[in-house]
N, C-alpha and C positions, 0 to 999 in steps of 0.2 A: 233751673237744673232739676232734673229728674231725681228723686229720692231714693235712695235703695232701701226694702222692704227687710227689715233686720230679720222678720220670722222666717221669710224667702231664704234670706242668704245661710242663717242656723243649717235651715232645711238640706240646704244642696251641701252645705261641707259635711253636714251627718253621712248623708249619700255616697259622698265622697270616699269618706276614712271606713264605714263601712266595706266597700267595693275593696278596697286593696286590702284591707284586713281578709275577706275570704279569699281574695286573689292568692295572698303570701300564702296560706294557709294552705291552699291548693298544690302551690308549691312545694311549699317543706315535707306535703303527705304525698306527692305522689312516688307511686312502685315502678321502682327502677328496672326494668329488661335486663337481666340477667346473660352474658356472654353464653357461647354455645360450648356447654361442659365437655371436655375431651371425654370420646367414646372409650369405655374400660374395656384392655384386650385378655385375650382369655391365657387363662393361665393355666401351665402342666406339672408335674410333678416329674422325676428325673425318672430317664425312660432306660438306665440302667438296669431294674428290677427285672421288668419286662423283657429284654433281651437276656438275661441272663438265664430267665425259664424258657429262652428255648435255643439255648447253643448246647452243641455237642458235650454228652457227659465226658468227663476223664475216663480210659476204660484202663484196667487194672487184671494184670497176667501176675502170679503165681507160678515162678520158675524151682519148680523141688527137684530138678535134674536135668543133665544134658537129654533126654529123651523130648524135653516137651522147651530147649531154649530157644527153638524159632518162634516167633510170634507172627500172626495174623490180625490186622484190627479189622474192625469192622468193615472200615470202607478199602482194603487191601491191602495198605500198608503192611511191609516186612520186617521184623527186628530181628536181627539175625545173632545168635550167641556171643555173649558178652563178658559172663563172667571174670574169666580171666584178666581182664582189664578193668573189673572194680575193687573200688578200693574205699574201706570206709574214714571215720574224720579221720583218725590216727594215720590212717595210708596204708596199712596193712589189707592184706588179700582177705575177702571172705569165704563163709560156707552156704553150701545151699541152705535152706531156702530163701530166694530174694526177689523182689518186685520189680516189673517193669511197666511205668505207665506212659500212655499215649493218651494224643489226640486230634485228630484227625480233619484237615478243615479241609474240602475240595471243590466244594461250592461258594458263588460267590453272596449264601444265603448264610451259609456258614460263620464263612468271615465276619459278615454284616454281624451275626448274630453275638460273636465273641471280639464283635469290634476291632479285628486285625486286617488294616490295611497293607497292600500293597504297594509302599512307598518308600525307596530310599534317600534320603536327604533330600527332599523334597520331591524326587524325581519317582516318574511312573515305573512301575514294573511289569513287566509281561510275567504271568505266573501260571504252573499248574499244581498247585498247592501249598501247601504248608501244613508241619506238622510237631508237635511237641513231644518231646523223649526225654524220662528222668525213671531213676530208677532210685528203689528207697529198700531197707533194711531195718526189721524191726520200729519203725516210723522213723530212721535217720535217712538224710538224703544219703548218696552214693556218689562217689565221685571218679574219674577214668583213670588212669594209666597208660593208654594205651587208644587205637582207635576200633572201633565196633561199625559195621556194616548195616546197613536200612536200604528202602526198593520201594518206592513208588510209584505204585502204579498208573500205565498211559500207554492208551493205544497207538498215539501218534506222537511221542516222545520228541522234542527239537534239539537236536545237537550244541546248541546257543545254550542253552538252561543252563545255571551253574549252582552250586549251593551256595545261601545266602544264610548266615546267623542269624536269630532275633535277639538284641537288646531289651529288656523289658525296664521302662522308666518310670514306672509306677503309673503313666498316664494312657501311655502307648507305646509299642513297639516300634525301635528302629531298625530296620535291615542294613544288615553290612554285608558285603559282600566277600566270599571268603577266595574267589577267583578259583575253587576246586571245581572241576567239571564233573560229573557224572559218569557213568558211564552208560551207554546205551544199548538195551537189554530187549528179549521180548516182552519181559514183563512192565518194561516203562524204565524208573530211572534207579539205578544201585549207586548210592553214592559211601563214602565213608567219612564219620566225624570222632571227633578226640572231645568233645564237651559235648555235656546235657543241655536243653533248653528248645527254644522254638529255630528247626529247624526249613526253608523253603527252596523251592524246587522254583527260579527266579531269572528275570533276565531286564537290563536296563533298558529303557527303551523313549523315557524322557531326557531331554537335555537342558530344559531350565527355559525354555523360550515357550511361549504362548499363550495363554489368556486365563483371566479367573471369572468366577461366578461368585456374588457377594448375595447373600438371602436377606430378605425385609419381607416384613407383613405389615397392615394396616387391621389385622387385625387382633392375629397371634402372637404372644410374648416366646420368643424363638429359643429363650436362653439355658433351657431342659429338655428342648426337640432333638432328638436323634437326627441327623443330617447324612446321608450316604450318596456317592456318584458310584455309579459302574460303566465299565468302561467296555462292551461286548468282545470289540475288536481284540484285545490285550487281555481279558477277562481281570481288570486292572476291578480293586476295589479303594475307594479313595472314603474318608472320614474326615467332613467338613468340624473344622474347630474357628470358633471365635466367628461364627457365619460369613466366612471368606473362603475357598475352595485355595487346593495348591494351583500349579499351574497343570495345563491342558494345552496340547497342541491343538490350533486352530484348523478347523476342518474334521476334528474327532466326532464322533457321533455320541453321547452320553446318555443314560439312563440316572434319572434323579427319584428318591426317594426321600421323604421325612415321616417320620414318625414320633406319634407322641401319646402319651397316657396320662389322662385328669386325677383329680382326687378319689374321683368313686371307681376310680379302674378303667373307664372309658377308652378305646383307643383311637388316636386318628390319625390320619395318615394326607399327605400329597405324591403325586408321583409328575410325571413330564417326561418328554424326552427332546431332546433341541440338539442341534450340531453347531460345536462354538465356534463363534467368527468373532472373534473382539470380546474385553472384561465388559461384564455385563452386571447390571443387578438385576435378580428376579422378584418379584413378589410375592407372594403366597399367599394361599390359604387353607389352612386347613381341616378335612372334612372326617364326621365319625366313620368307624368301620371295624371290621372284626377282624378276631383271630386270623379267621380262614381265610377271609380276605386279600389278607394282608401277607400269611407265608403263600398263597398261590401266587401272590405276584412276585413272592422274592422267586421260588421256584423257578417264575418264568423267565428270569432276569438273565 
């Protein structure tokens, strides 16, 4: 029998324990591949600020007498003498001189701008304005008696228009409809109201059937994006909440807008335009851009 060489056999288990000793070693140090970090999306600051510097001022009349108590606004609205139907907290009749303020929205740049859609209970509205009436005394508001006359003006006035109140809920306005008609004038529409507040020159024109639009980005954090639809046909302005649109009759043509503004002031914007046939989600993204930009395209809207 053959002898095993004990320095031999030492040798090769040395060899041995060595080998797996760097092996394990190899082991326990090697750098683990790291998963693919979710891409960070960009983030806006609330784009409230920015619309606010550029909707319609309040405009503010000084009535020191019947000689000057028809009002003119800017964009033609009419407020026609009131006095005699205000009354302050007490309910007692006032003296001259007293305030009457407006404001004026007829654009759907407007609206956008001072965030007042065109929506009753969910439903669309076919609109040719909207407009805000209050009237104050010595910094108190002023309250009716009685009802007071307004005229808004329209070249092509629709018989359908009715006046619509705005609700104001701290978030958004909802139109009720007051079922009073207008009356139809050269000057467009003369209607008459017995309360202050936002009233619109309106007509229903959704029924609660047709499709939504839900907004996503893969890049953009959506959740201080301004979100608006316009609607040409119905000059309807909708204000996306919770990035879910109301409904939309399928076959409507839409104008989409978002906007948004960074930390340093930055603004961006997306725009689109799609005709809906079935709820859909879109995706986005959105890109830098300016002022001018950005009101020439409401303009064009």
């Amino acid at each position: 029998m053959k002898k095993i060489n004990l320095f031999t056999t030492l040798f090769v288990f040395t060899l041995f324990i060595t080998a797996a000793s760097v092996n394990l070693g190899c082991k326990k140090d090697r750098i683990e591949v790291p998963e693919e970090e979710e891409e960070e999306l960009n983030e806006y600051e609330s784009v409230n600020d920015y619309l606010d510097s550029k909707k319609q001022e309040e405009q503010t009349f000084e009535i020191t007498g019947p000689s000057n108590d028809t009002i003119v606004g800017n964009q033609g609205t009419r407020i026609y003498g009131m006095k005699s139907c205000l009354r302050d907290a007490n309910g007692d009749t006032i003296d001259y001189p007293f305030n009457v303020h407006l404001v004026e929205l007829y654009t759907p740049k407007d609206m956008i701008y001072w965030q007042m859609p065109t929506i009753a209970n969910g439903n669309i509205l076919e609109t040719d304005g909207e407009v805000r009436i209050r009237s104050t005394k010595d910094g108190e508001d002023l309250g009716l008696d009685c009802p007071f006359s307004f005229e808004m003006p329209n070249s092509a006035p629709d018989a359908d228009i009715t006046i619509f109140k705005g609700n104001d809920n701290g978030n958004f306005v909802d139109w009720t409809n007051t079922s009073n008609s207008f009356t139809i004038t050269s000057y467009g529409y003369l209607g008459t109201t017995n309360s202050f507040g936002w009233l619109g020159a309106h007509k229903q024109i959704g029924n609660g059937a047709g499709s939504t639009i839900t907004f996503d980005s893969e890049v953009d954090n959506l959740t201080n994006v301004g979100i608006f639809i316009y609607i040409p046909a119905s000059k309807t302005v909708m204000q996306v909440y919770n990035l879910t649109s109301g409904v939309i009759a399928d076959g409507t043509i839409v104008k989409i807008v978002l906007m948004a503004k960074d930390a340093s002031g930055q603004l961006f914007s997306y725009t689109d335009i799609k005709t809906m046939n079935g709820s859909t989600t879109m995706t986005v993204s959105l890109t830098e851009t300016t002022d001018t930009d950005l009101t020439n395209y409401l303009d064009a809207l």
